[in-house]
Structures are given as C-alpha cells and as structure tokens.
N, C-alpha and C positions, 0 to 999 in steps of 0.2 A: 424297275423301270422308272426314271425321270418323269414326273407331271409335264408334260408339255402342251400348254395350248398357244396357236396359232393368231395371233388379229392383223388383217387385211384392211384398215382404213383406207376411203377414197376422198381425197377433200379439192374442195372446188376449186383450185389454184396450183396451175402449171406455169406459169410465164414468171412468177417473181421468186427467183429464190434465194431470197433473203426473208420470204414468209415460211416458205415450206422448210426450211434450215430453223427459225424458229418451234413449229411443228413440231418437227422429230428430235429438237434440246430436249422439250415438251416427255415426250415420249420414255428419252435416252436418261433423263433424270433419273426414274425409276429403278432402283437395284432392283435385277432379278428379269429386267426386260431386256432382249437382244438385240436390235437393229439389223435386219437379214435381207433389206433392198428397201430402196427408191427408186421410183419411175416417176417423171415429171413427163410431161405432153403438153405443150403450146397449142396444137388444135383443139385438143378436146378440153384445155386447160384444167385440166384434172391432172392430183399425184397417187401416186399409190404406193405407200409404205406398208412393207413388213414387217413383221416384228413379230417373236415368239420367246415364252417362257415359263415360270409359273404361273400356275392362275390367275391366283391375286396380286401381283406385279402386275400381269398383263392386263386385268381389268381396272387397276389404279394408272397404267400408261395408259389406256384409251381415253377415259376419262379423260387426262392431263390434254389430249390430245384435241378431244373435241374441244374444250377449253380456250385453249390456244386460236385455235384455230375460228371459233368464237370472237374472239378479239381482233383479228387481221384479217377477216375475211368479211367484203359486203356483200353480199347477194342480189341489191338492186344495181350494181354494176358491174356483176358478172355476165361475161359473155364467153361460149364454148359451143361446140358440137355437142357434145358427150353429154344427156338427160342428167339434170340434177334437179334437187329439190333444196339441199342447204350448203355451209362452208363445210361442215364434219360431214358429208353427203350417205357415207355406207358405212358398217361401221361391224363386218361379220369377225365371230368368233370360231375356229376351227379344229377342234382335238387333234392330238397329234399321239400323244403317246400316255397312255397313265389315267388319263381322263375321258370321261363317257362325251355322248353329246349329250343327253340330258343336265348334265354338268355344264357344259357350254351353254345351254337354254338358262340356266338358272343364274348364270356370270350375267348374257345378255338382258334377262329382264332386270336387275338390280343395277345395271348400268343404265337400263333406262330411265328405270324409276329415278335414281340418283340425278342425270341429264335435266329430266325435267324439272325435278326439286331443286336442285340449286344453281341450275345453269340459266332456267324458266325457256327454256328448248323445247318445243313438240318433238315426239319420240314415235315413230310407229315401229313396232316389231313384224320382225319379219323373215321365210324359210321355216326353219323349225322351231321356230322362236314367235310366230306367227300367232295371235291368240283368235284368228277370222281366217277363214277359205280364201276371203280377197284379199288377202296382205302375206301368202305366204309368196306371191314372184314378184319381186322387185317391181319389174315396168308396171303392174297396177299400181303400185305404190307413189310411184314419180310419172303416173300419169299425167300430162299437161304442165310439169316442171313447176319450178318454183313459182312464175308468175300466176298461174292458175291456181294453184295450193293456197297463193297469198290473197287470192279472192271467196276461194272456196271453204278456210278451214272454218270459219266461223257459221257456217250458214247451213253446208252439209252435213246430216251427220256419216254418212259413210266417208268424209273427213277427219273425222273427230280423231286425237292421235288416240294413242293409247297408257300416252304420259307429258305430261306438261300444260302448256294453255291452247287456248282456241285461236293462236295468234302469232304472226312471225313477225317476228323480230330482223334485224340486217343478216344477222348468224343462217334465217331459213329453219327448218328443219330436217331433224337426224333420223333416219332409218339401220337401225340396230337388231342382230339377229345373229343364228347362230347354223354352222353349213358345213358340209363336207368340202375336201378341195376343191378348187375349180382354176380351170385353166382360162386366165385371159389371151385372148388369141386375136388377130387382123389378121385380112389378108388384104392388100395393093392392089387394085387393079388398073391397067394400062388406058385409064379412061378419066375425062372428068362428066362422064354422064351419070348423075345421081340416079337416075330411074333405073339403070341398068341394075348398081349396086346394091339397091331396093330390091328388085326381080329376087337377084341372088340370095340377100337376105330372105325373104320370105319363101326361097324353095330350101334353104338350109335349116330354118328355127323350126322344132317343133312343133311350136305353136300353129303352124298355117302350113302341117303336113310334112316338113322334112325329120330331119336326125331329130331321133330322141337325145336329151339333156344336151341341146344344143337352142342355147337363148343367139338373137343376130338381130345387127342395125345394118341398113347400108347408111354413110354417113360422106360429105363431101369434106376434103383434108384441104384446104384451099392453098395453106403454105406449099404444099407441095403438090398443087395439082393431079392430084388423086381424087376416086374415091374409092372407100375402103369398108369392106365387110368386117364389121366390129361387132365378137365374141365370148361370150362365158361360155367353156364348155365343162356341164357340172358334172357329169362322171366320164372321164376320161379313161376309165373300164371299160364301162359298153358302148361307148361313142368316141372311139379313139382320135387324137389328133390326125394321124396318117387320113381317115374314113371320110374329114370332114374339109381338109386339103382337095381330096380330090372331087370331093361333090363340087366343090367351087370352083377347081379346074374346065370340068365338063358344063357345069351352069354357066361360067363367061365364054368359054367357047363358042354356046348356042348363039349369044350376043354378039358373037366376032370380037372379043377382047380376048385377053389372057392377063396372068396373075403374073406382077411385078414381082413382090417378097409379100413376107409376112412376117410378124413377128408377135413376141410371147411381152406381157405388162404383167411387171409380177417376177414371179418365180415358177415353174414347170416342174413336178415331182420327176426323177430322173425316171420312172420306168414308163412314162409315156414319152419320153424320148428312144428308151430301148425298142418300145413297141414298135417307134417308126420306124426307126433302124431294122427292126426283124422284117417289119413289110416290105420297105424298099428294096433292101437289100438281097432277099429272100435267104437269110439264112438259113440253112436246115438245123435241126434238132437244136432253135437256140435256146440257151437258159443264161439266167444271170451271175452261172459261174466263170461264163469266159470273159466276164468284165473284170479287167486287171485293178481297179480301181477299187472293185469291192472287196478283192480278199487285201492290198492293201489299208484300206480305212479301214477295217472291219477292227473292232475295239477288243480287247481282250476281255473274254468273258470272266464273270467269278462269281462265285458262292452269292454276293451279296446282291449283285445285278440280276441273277438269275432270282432270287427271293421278292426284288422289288418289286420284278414282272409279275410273280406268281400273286405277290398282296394288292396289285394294283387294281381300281373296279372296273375290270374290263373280264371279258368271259374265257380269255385267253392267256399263259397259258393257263389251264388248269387242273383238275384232278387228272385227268388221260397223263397230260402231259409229265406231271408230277408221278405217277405209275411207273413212267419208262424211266425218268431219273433214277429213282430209287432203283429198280431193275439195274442201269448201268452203273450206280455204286454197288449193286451187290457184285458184279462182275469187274470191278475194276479192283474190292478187295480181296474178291480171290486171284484175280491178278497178282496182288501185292504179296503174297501170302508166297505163292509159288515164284514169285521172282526174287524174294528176300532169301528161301531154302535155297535157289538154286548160287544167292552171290554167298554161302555161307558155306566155306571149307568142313567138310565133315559133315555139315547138316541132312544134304540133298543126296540120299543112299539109289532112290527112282528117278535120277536125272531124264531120263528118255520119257518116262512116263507124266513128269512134273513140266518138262518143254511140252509136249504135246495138251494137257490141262492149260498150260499156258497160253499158247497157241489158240486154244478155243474158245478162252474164256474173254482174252483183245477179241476177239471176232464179233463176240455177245455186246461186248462192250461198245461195239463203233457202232453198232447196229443199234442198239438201245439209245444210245445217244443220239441219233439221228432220229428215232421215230419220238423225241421229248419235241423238237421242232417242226413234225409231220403229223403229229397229231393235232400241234393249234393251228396249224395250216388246214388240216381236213376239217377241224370246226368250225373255221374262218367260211370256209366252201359253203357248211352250212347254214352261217347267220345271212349269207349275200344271197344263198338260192330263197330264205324265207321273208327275204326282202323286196323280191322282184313282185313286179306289179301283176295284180290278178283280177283287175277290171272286167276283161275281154272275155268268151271263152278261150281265147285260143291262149291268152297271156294263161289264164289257170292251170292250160295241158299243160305248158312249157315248163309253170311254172312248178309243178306237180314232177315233171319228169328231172327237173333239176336237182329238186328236193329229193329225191329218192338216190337219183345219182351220190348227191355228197353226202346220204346218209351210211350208203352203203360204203363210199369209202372212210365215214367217219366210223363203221364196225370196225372195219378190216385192219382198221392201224391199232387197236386197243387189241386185237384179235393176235395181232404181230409181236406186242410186249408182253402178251401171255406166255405164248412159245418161246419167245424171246428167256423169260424172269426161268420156266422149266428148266430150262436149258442149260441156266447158269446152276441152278438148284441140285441137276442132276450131276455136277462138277465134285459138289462138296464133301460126299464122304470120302471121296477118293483124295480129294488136299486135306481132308481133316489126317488123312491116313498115312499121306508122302511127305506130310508139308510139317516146317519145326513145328514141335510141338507150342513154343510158348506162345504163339499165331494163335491159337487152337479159337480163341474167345472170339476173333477177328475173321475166322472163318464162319466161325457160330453169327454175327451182324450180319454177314454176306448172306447168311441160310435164312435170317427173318427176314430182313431188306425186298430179299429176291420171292421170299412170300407174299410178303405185302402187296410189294408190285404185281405178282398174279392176280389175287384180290380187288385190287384195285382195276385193273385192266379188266377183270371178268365185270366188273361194276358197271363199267362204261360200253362194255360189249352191249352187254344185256339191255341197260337204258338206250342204247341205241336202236334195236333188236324192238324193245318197246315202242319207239316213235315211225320207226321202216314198216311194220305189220305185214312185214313178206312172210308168210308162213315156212315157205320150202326154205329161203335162209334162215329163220330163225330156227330151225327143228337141226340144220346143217352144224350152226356157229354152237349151237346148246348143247349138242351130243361131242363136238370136241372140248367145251370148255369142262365140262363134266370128267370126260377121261382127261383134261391137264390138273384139273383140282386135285381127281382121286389118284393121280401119280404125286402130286406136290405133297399130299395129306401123309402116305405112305413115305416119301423121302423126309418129310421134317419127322416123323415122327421116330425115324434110324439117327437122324440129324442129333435130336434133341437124347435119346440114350445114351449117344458115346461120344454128347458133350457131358454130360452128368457124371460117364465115367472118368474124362480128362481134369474137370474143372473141381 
C-alpha cells in the first residue's frame, strides 16, 4: 500500500486569482505532491486546495504553502463571510492509505514548530493534533477572527499559540492539525433572512442539540442574495450527507422557505455519494459492486501491492488476513498440480477423479480469497465499534453491543479459513496420489501452506474468543477448532510419510 496522506489548506483569498495561482505553484513545486482540486469563493473569500501524497512531500508543500501565502496575503484588509484568523488560515493533515493518524499528528506538530521558527507565524494546533481540550474544534480556535486574536494574543493567556510569537503579523495566524475526512457541504436557501439561516444552523450543529459530527454557520451570501447554511460534516459515516439535507429541508420549511441547491467545497469520498444515492433512490440489497466504475478502475492486484498493505503501519490487513492468503495458495497449488496432470498426455491415468480434486479445490480457492479481504473488513468493524463514544450510559450499551457484534463476526471469518485451509488439506494425498509425480514437492508446499493457515486462523479465532468472553461461543468455536486441528495433525502426518517415500 502507497503512503498517502491527504492536506486540505484554507487560505484567506477567493477574489484574486493570480494569488491563489501563485499558492498552488507554491504547493505544485514539490515532487511527490498532487494537486487534486481548487475551490476559490468570492463570498466567503476563502480557497480550498487539495493536495495529496507522500508524507514528506506533503508536509514540505504545505509549508511552501503557508509561505507563499504569507507573502500576498494582508489580513488587515481582508474582508469575507467565512471566520478566519490568518492568510494560511487551516491547514489539516489527513491519512489516506499506509499511514496512521498518530503519523499525521506528528507531520502536524513539526509543521508547526517549523511555521513559527522560521516563518515567526503563531501556530495553534488543533483536532487530533490539539495539545488543550480548547483547541481541539476549530470555531474556539477562531473565536472573534482575526481582529480579536490581534488584540488578544499578547495579553491572554488562553491565547498563547502553541508555536511562534505573542504577535501577528499581516500573514495573521495559522491553525494546523491533523483529521479524518470531512465533507464541506452548503446548503442555499430561498431567502435573504440571516436569522432564519442562523435558526437552521443551530438546529443542525451538534453543538446546540442537532446531528452529531455536524459543525454549521448560517451565513449571508450577498453576491447572490442568499443565505446559506455553511458545513463540515466530519464523519459522514454516522451523519450521512443524505440525514443532514433533509434536516435542513424540514428546518426551512418551518420558516416557510425552502432550499435552492447546495453544494460540496472540496472533494466528497465517492461512498457518501453512493450512501445518497442508496437513500433516495431506495435501492434494495445495494452494495458497491453494481458500481460499474469500480470494477472498471479497480487496479490490478499483485504479489507486491498486496505485501505493501500487509507492511504498512496500519492494523489491516494482517495476520487473519495473511492466514486466508496462505490458505488460498495452498489451494491454488493443488490446483496447479491437478491442472498440469490433466494437460499432460499420458500423465493423468484418474481423469474423472483429478477434474473433480480440481473442481474443489477452485472452490476453496475463491472462497479463501475472499475471506483475505473479509477478514480486514471484519477488524475494520471492530477498531470503529471501539471508537464510538461512551460518555452517556446509553452511548456505553450501544456502544458495548456493537463491540460484541464485530467481535463475533471478527471470530467467525478466521473460523471460515480454518475449514476453509482443512478442506484444502484433506485434497492432498489424493493429488499426491493421481497427480504427476514430479508435482509431488509442489503438492508437499500446498500441504504446509494449508497448515499454516489453519494455525494461524485458529490464532486469531481464539484471541478473538479471548476479547468476546461469551462462554457458550467460546466453548462452541473451541470444540470445532480442536476437532479441525486433530484432523489437520492426522492428514499432515500421512502427508509427510509418503512425501519422504516420493522425495
């Protein structure tokens, strides 16, 4: 798997772009950084560039970035809608593939430190990158915007940044940090009454009682005689874009307005567009394989891509997953074994007997293939249910009950490539037996392979079995694994005799 991380800079300048073209030269200089959108806004006079790559690409283009930007941007004659505090105004880091967020937190603070050391930038961090309970949500951070920050930084200390001076400069100050996706989101409404879009905003934001991971402004758009419900929605998992449309639908209605459009600043991960699409739509049994786009783009796997994922510092895939591999190479070389005796004139004397080995052991094989990407799936289930929030008591039942849900199917899939790896195991003396002999060593890999992966699957059974502490399952999954082991112990040990005879 590719290192990829994600940066989302917001810098105080939508109207000139011949600055913000500068900016992302700034940026675009950097081998190894991508350029993957621009959004410039005349109201809010804010831009939002993306960009994603290696790490340290990406953390030498944000750099460049605030920089630049530094240099062509004043702050005492900026004027916008949209709260800011500097010209580099946001400035989050976001993992994407290969890389932890604790990696993102540690890009982030180094980028601060650096900002204030040689740019002489105040720097507050912030999200997960946060080093105070008050600086981990933005709007405290850019409370009272820049004019206020440039009275306050010196005097308060719950101003104090947490890199650079007590003092702003034209540049303002940067807020830097490090986040999960989040979707910027508007919504238009058929009104220039700001109070209304206010109302709205404050029955939608978390904060003051609506959607959880749903931050809102209502804001007046005056170009276009609007105003407009202006969004980050930071887990568009459990506060889907679809959930937070229509709250706003029903919130201006009460007001006797209704919603113009809306639109996305930024980039939108595709499966919260699919999510919409499954709601509105109401399709039945949807999944993301009837998206014709995905089995097109889908990249051709290989040996080396599948390695990079497994070494990369993420919890996925791993050992489970690696289990079921190994499992579907043992069953893909006794595949190989029985398909070579059968194209070989003279070789294959059990034709009927050798197609049907064959027959079973493709079966073992698509099957074990599939639970290598169903098992990091099932542990994916369980790093999100141990992530949910357990403040409340009732957040703890939910979050108790979810926990136990993805533990149990993270048993059941290692539980899969047990019978699965047997399966394939119990194939072998029969191809040791019909299949050319000069195979023989090649059937012999498939016979440890397919041990291993029992081994390994029983491993992860059990450690699962350990963290679920259901007794009646675990007394259930331990009395099969027990009878798969003392069947595999018995076959490798027939296995291993009359390889010693052949080799």
């Amino acid at each position: 798997m590719r290192r990829i991380v994600e940066c989302v800079p917001n810098f105080s300048e939508g109207r000139r772009k011949e600055v913000v073209d500068e900016i992302v030269k700034a940026i675009t200089s950097v081998s190894g950084a991508s350029l993957l959108d621009i959004e410039m806004d005349a109201d809010h006079n804010r831009s939002v560039v993306t960009f994603a790559g290696r790490p340290r690409a990406v953390e030498e283009a944000a750099f460049r970035s605030i920089q630049r930007a530094a240099e062509l941007i004043d702050m005492d004659e900026h004027e916008g809608e949209h709260p800011r505090i500097g010209a580099a105004d946001v400035i989050p880091f976001v993992p994407i593939s290969g890389v932890t967020m604790d990696q993102c937190v540690e890009m982030a603070r180094r980028l601060a430190e650096k900002v204030g050391r040689e740019l002489d930038i105040p720097v507050y961090l912030y999200e997960r990158a946060a080093t105070r309970p008050d600086r981990v949500n933005l709007a405290d951070i850019r409370r009272g915007e820049y004019e206020a920050l440039k009275k306050e930084i010196a005097t308060q200390a719950h101003r104090e940044p947490d890199f650079g001076p007590r003092r702003l400069g034209k540049a303002g100050a940067s807020v830097i940090g490090a986040r999960e996706a989040l979707i910027a989101y508007n919504v238009y409404l058929n009104t220039d009454d700001l109070e209304i879009a206010q109302a709205i905003a404050r029955a939608v934001r978390h904060s003051s009682g609506g959607l959880r991971y749903v931050k809102a402004l209502g804001l007046e758009i005056e170009q276009r005689g609007l105003v407009q419900v202006s969004m980050n929605l930071t887990d568009y998992a459990r506060t889907p874009v679809h959930r937070v449309f229509e709250l706003i639908k029903r919130e201006a209605a009460r007001h006797g307005v209704s919603v113009v459009s809306s639109e996305i600043v930024g980039l939108i991960p595709r499966q919260a567009l699919l999510d919409a699409a499954e709601f509105y739509l109401q399709i039945e049994s949807f999944t993301t394989k009837m998206v014709l786009e995905d089995h097109l783009e889908a990249p051709g796997a290989t040996p080396e891509t599948f390695l990079d994922e497994v070494a990369a510092p993420t919890p996925t895939p791993g050992g489970g997953s690696g289990a079921a591999l190994a499992g579907a190479l043992a069953a893909a070389l006794t595949s190989m074994v029985c398909s070579l005796t059968l194209s070989r004139e003279g070789e294959a004397t059990h034709t009927d007997e050798l197609t049907s080995l064959l027959e079973t052991a493709e079966a073992q094989r698509h099957e074990l293939t599939a639970l290598v990407d169903e098992d990091a799936r099932a542990y994916q289930k369980v790093l999100r249910a141990y992530r949910l929030p357990k403040a409340s008591a009732r957040e703890k039942q939910e979050r108790s009950r979810a926990v136990k849900q993805a533990l149990e199917e993270a048993t059941r899939v290692p539980l899969k490539v047990a019978e699965g790896a047997v399966k394939v195991l119990e194939l072998v003396p029969s191809v040791l037996e019909t299949g050319m002999p000069s195979a023989a060593s090649d059937v012999g890999v498939a016979a440890y392979m397919a041990h291993a992966a029992l081994k390994g699957a029983a491993l992860n059974v059990r450690t699962n079995l350990n963290s679920l502490r259901d007794p009646v399952l675990s007394e259930s999954h331990q009395r099969q694994l027990s009878s798969l082991e003392a069947l595999a112990e018995e076959l490798m040990s027939a296995v291993e005799e009359d390889l010693a005879e052949r080799i």
